[in-house]
C-alpha positions as CSV (number, residue, x, y, z in Angstrom):
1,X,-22.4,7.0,78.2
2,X,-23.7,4.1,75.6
3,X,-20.9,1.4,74.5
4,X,-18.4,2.9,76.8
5,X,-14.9,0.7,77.2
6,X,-12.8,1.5,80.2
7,X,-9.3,0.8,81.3
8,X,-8.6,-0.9,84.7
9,X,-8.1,1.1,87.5
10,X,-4.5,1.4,88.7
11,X,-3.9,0.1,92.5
12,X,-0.4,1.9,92.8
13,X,-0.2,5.1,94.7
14,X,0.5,8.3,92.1
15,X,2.6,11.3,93.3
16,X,0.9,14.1,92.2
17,X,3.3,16.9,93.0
18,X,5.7,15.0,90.2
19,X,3.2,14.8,87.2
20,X,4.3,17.8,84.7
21,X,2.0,20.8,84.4
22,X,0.5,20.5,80.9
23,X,0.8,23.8,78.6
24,X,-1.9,24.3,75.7
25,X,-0.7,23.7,72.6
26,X,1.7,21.6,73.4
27,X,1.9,17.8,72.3
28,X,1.9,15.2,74.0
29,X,1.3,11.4,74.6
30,X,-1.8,9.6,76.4
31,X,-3.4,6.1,77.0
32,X,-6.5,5.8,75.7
33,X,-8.7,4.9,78.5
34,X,-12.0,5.1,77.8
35,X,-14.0,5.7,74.3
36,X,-17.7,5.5,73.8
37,X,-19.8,7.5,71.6
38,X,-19.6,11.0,73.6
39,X,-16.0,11.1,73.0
40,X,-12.5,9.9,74.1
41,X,-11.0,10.1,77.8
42,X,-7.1,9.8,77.5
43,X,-4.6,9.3,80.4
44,X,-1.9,12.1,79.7
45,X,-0.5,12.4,83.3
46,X,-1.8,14.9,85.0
47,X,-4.0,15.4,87.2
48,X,-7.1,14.8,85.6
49,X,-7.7,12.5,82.2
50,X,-8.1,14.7,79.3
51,X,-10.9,14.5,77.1
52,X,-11.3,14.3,72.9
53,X,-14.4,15.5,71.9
54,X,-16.0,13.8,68.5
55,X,-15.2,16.2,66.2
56,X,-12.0,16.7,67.1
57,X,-10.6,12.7,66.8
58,X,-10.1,12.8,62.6
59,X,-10.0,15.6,60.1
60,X,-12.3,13.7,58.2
61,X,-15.0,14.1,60.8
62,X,-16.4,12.1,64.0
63,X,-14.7,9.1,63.6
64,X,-14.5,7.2,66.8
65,X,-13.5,3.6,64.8
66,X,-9.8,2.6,65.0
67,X,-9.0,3.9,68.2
68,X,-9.3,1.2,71.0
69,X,-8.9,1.5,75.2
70,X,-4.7,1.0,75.9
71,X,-3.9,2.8,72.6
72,X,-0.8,5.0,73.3
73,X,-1.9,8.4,70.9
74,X,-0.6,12.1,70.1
75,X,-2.6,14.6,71.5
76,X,-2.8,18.5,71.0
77,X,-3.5,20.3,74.6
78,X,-6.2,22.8,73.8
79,X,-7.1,23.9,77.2
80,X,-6.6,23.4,80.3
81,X,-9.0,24.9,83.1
82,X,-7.3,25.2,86.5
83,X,-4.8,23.0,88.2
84,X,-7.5,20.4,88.6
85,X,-10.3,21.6,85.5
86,X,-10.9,19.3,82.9
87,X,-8.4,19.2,80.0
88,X,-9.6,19.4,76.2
89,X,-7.8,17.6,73.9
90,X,-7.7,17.0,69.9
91,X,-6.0,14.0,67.9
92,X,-6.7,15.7,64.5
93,X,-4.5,18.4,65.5
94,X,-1.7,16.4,66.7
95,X,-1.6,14.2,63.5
96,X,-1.8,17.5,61.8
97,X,1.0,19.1,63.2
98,X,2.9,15.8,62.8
99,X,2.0,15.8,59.4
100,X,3.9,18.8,59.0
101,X,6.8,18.1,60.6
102,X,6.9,15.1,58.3
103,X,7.2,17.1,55.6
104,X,9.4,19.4,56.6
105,X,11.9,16.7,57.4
106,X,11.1,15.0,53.7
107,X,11.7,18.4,52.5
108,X,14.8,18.7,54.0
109,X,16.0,15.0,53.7
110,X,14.7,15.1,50.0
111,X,13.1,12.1,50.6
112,X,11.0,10.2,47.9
113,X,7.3,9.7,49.5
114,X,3.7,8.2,48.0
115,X,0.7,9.8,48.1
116,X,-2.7,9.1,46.8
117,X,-3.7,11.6,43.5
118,X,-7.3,12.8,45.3
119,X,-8.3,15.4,42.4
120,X,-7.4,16.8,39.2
121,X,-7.7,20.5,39.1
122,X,-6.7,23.2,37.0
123,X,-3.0,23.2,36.6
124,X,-2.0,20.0,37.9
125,X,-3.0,17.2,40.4
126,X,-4.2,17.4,44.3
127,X,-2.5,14.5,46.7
128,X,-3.2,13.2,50.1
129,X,-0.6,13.8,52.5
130,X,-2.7,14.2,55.6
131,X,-2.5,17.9,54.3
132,X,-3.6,19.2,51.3
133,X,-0.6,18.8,48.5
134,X,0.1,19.9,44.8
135,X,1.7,18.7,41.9
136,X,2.0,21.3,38.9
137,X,1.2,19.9,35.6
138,X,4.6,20.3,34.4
139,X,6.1,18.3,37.1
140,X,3.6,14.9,36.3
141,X,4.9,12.4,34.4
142,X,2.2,10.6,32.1
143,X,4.3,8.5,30.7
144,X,2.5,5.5,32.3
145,X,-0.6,7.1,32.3
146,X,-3.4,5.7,29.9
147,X,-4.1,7.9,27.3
148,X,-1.6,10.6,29.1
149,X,-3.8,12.3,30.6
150,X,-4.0,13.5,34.2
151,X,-7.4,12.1,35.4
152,X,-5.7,8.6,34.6
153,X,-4.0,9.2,38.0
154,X,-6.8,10.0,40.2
155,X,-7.0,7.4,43.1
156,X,-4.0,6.0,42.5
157,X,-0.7,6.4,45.1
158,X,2.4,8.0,42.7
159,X,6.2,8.6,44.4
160,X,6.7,12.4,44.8
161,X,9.2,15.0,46.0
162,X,8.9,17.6,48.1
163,X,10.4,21.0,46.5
164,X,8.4,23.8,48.9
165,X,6.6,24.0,52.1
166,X,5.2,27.0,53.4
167,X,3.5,25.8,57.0
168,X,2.1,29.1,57.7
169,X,0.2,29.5,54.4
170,X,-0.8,25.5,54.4
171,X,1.1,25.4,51.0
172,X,3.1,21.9,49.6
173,X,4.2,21.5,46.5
174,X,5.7,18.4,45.1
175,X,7.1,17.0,42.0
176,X,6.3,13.9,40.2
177,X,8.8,13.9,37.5
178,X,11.4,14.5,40.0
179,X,10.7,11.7,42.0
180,X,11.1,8.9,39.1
181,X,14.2,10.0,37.6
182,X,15.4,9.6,41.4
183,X,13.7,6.5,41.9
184,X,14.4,5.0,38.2
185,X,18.5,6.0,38.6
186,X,18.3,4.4,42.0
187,X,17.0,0.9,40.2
188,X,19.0,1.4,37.6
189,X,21.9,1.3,39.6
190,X,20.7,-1.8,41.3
191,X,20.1,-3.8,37.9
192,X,23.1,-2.8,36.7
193,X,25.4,-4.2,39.5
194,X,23.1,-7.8,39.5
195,X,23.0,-8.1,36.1
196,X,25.7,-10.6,34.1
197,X,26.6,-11.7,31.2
198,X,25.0,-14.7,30.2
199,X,22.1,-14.1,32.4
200,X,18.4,-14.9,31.1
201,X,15.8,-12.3,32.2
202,X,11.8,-11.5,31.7
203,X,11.2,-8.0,30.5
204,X,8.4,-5.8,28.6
205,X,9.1,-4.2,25.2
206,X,8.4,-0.8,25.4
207,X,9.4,0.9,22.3
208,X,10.4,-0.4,18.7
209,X,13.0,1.9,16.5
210,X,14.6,0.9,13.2
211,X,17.5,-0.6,14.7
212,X,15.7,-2.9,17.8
213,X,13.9,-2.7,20.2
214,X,14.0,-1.5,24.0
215,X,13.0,-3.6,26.5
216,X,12.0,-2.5,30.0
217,X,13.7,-5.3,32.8
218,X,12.3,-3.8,35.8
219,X,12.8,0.1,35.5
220,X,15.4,-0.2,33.1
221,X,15.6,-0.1,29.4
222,X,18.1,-1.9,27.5
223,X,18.9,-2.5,23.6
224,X,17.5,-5.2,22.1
225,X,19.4,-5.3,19.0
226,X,17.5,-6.2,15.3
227,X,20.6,-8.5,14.7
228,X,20.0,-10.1,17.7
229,X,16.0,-10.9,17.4
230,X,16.3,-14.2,14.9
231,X,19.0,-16.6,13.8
232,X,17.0,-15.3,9.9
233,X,17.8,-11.7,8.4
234,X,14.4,-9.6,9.2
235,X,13.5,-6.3,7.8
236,X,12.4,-4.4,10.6
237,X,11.8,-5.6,14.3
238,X,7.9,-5.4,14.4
239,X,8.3,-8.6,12.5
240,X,9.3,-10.9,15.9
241,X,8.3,-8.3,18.7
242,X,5.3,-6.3,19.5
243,X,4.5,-3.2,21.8
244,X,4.3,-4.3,25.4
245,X,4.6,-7.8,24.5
246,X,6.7,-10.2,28.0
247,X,10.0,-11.4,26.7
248,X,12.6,-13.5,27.4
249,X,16.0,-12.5,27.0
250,X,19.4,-13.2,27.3
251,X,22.1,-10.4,28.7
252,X,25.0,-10.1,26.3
253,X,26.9,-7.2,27.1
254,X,27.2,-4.8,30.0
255,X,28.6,-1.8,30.4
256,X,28.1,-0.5,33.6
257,X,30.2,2.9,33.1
258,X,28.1,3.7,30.4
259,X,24.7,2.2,31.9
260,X,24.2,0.3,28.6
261,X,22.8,-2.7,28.4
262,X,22.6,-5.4,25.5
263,X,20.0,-8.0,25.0
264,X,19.2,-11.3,23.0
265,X,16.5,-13.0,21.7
266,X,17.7,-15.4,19.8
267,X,20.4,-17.0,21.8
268,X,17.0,-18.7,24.0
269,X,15.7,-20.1,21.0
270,X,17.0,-23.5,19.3
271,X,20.2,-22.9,17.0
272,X,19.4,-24.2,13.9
273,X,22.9,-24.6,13.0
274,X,24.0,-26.7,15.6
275,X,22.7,-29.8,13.7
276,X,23.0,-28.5,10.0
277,X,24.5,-31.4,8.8
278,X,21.5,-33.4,9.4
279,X,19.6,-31.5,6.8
280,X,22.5,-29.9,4.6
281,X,25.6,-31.0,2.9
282,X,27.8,-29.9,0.2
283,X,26.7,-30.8,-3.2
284,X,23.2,-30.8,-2.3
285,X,20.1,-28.9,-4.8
286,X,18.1,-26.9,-2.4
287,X,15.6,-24.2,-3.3
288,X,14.6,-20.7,-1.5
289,X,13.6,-17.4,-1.7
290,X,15.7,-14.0,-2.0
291,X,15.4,-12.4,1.2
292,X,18.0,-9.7,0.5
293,X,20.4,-8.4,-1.8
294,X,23.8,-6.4,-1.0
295,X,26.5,-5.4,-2.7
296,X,28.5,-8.2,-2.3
297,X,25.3,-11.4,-3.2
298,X,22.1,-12.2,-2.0
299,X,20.5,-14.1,1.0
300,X,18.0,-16.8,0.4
301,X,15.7,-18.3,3.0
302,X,16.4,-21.9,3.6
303,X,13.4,-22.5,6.6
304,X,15.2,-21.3,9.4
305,X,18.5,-20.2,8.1
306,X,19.5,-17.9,5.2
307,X,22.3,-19.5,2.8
308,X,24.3,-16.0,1.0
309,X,25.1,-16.2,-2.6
310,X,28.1,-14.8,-3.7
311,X,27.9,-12.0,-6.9
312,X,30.9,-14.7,-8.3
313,X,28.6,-17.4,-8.1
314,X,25.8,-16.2,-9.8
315,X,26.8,-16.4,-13.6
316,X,29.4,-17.8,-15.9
317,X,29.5,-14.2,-17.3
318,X,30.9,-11.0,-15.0
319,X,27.6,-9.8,-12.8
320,X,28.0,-5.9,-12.4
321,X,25.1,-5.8,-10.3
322,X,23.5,-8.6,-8.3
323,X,20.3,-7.4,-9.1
324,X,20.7,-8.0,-12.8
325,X,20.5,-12.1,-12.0
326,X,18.1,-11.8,-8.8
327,X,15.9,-9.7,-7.1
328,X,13.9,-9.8,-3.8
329,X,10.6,-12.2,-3.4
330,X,12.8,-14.4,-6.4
331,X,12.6,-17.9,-5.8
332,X,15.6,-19.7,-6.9
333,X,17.8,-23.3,-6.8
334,X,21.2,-23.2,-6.2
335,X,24.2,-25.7,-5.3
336,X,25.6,-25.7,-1.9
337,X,29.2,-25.6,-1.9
338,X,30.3,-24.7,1.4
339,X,29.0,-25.3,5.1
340,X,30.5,-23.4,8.0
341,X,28.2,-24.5,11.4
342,X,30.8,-22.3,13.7
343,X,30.2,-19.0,11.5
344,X,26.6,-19.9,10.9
345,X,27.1,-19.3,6.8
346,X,26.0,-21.2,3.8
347,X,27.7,-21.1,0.4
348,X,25.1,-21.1,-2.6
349,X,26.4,-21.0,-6.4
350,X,23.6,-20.4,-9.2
351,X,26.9,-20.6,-11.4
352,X,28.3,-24.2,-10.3
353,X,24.5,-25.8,-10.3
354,X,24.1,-24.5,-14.2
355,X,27.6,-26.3,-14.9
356,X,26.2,-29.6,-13.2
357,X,22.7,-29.4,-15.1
358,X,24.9,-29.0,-18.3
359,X,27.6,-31.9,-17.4
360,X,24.3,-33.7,-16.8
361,X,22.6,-33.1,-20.4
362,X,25.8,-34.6,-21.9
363,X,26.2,-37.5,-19.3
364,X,22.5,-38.7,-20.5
365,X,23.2,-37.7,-24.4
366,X,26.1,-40.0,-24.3
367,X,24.2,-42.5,-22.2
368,X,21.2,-42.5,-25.1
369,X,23.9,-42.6,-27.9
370,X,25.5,-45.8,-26.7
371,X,22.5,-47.4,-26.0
372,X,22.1,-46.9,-30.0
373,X,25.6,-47.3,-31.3
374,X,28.8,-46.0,-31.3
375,X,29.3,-42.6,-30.0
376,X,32.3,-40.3,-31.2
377,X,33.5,-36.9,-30.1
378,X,32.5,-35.2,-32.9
379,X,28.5,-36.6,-32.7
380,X,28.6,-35.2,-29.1
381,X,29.8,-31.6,-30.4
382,X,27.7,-32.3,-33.3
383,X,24.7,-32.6,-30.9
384,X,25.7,-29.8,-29.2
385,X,25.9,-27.4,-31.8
386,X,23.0,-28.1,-33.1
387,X,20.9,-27.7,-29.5
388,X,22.8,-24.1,-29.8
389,X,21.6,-23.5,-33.3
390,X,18.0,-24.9,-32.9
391,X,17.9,-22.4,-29.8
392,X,18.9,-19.5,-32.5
393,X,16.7,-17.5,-34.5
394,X,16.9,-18.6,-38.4
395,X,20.0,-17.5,-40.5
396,X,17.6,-16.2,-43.0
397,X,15.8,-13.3,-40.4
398,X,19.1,-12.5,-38.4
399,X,22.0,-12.6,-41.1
400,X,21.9,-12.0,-44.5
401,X,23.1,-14.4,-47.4
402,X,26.9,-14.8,-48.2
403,X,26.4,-13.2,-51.2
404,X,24.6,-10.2,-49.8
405,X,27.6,-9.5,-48.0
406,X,29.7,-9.8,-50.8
407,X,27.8,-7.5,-52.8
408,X,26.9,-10.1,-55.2
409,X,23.5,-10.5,-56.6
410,X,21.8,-13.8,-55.8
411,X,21.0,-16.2,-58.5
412,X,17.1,-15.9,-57.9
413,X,17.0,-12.2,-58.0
414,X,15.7,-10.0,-60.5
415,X,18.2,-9.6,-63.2
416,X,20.7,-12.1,-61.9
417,X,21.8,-15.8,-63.5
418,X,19.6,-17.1,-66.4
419,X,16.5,-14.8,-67.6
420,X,13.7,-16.8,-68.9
421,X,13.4,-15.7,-72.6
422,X,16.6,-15.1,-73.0
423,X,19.7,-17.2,-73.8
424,X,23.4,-16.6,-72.4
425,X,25.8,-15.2,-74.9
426,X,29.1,-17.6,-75.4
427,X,32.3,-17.1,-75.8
């Protein structure tokens, strides 16, 4: 034999008559005590080593690598000739029959395992459990699978479930599904009992809906509320948030009866009201755009707040409707009359700055009129009246004459007052 490797030879005296009689098909353990190219010679206590040949180390053929002289090995007794013949032995057929008895106990523990996807055949997938194994189509998940389909699986290792064996036909069938709802409601319950409140973690959006956004923190999905993704009102959450885009977020609420879970985006990011005042005050011009209109006012963006305008505070005269005054996309100046940092809200009046504008027209008229002379009350209503009536179409195409409404005939008109040619009768 070529490249042969042999164990040391034992000096201690061996009793013979007490080394067990070996059966065949029985397994059992030997020392690996010699291996060259012709085969294996394992130590399995009887009387004689037993021998592996090549074809029967692996079940994927000749493969002498990875066994070494001292390794302790199962081996399947094929024969045995005599009391003293040679014994022939088989690895592949003890790992196979350990194989199985692995599976059987999975089986029966209902175990989760991982196997590599080897195949895609008709009808489902073909694993590698030292045996042949199948998973039906309707028991893979694709839900992580690129494109969904099932050759995205091939060659990589997915959790499965046992849910038949049939040794004597060489049949296992497993389930993929099963496996990660068993594995996701085991994480699940882990999360939930680490996560609290107050607690900042990293996480993958995985799906966007009207009303948020779910976020993936390790195998669970929690809520990532729209009202919760920017200190500013947003129409829908594909405005901040993307599609598998890493997050981080801030844990809000937990219900652990319920296995709901609350997120937030914007309680990591600066509060722009915290320092308000450094920017805003009462009394103050400031100019935005209508982001949103309700019932009740309008919001207007202010940078990185939104200041509400009350349906009150948008007109001298009664509003029905706030969208009779403004209307989304409308850029408009207001007054602010009210700051509240604690409740985040901003007061806006388009009603008070009018007033102001107007109490500042008759400041400067006044102003300009006693920098000429002396100024009564009745040149400042005078002034006034006439702005009104400038501003007013002409009494001559709106209204007709006095004497049109009293029926009268004006003096220019045909027929009425003095007729040329003609002289006026007296009395």
């Amino acid at each position: 034999m070529s490249d042969e490797q042999t164990a040391p030879a034992q000096p201690e005296e061996i009793d013979l008559a007490q080394m067990p009689a070996l059966a065949e098909r029985q397994i059992v353990q030997g020392t690996v005590v010699r291996v060259d190219s012709e085969g294996v010679l394992v130590d399995v206590g009887a009387k004689s080593d037993g021998f592996i040949p090549p074809k029967e180390l692996s079940a994927r053929g000749d493969v002498v690598e990875g066994i070494a002289v001292g390794d302790r090995i199962d081996v399947y007794v094929m024969k045995v000739e005599g009391d003293e013949g040679s014994i022939l032995l088989s690895k592949k057929r003890a790992d196979l029959a350990r194989t199985w008895d692995r599976i059987q106990e999975t089986f029966q523990s209902g175990a989760v395992i991982h196997a590599m996807v080897v195949d895609k055949v008709k009808g489902g997938l073909v694993v590698d459990l030292g045996v042949r194994g199948f998973v039906p189509g309707s028991h893979v998940d694709l839900s992580q699978a690129k494109g969904r389909q099932f050759e995205a699986l091939v060659g990589q290792s997915i959790p499965l479930k046992v849910i038949e064996v049939d040794r004597p036909k060489g049949r296992v069938i497993l389930s993929h599904k099963n496996a990660l709802v068993e594995s996701r409601a085991k994480s699940r319950a882990e999360l939930l009992s680490s996560l609290e409140e107050g607690q900042v973690r990293e996480g993958v959006v995985k799906r966007l809906a009207d009303f948020g956004a779910f976020v993936d923190l390790g195998g669970v999905d929690a809520l990532l509320p729209i009202s919760e993704m920017s200190w500013t009102y947003i129409k829908h959450p594909s405005e901040v948030v993307r599609r598998g885009q890493h997050v981080t977020v801030a844990v809000l609420r937990v219900d652990r009866e319920a296995g709901r879970i609350s997120l937030g985006l914007k309680h990591i990011l600066p509060d722009p009201w915290q320092h308000i005042g450094n920017t805003y005050r009462p009394g103050q011009t400031v100019s935005g755009k209508v982001v949103r209109v309700v019932a009740s006012g309008a919001f207007v963006r202010l940078g990185d707040i939104d200041g509400f305008i009350p349906i009150s505070e948008m007109a001298e005269k009664r509003v029905q409707k706030v969208d009779e005054v403004v209307q989304v996309g409308l850029t408009v100046e207001a007054l602010i009359t009210e700051i509240r940092p604690e409740e985040r809200r901003m007061i806006l009046s388009l009603k008070r700055l009018a007033r102001e504008r107007e109490r500042t027209r008759v400041q400067d008229y006044i102003t300009s009129q006693n920098q000429e002379g002396r100024v009564t009350i009745g040149d400042i209503a005078g002034e006034l009246l006439r702005q009104v009536v400038t501003a007013a179409p002409t009494g001559s195409e709106s209204r007709p004459a006095a004497s049109e409404r009293r029926g009268e005939t004006p003096p220019d008109a045909p027929g009425g007052g003095d007729t040329p040619g003609h002289s006026t009768p007296t009395a």
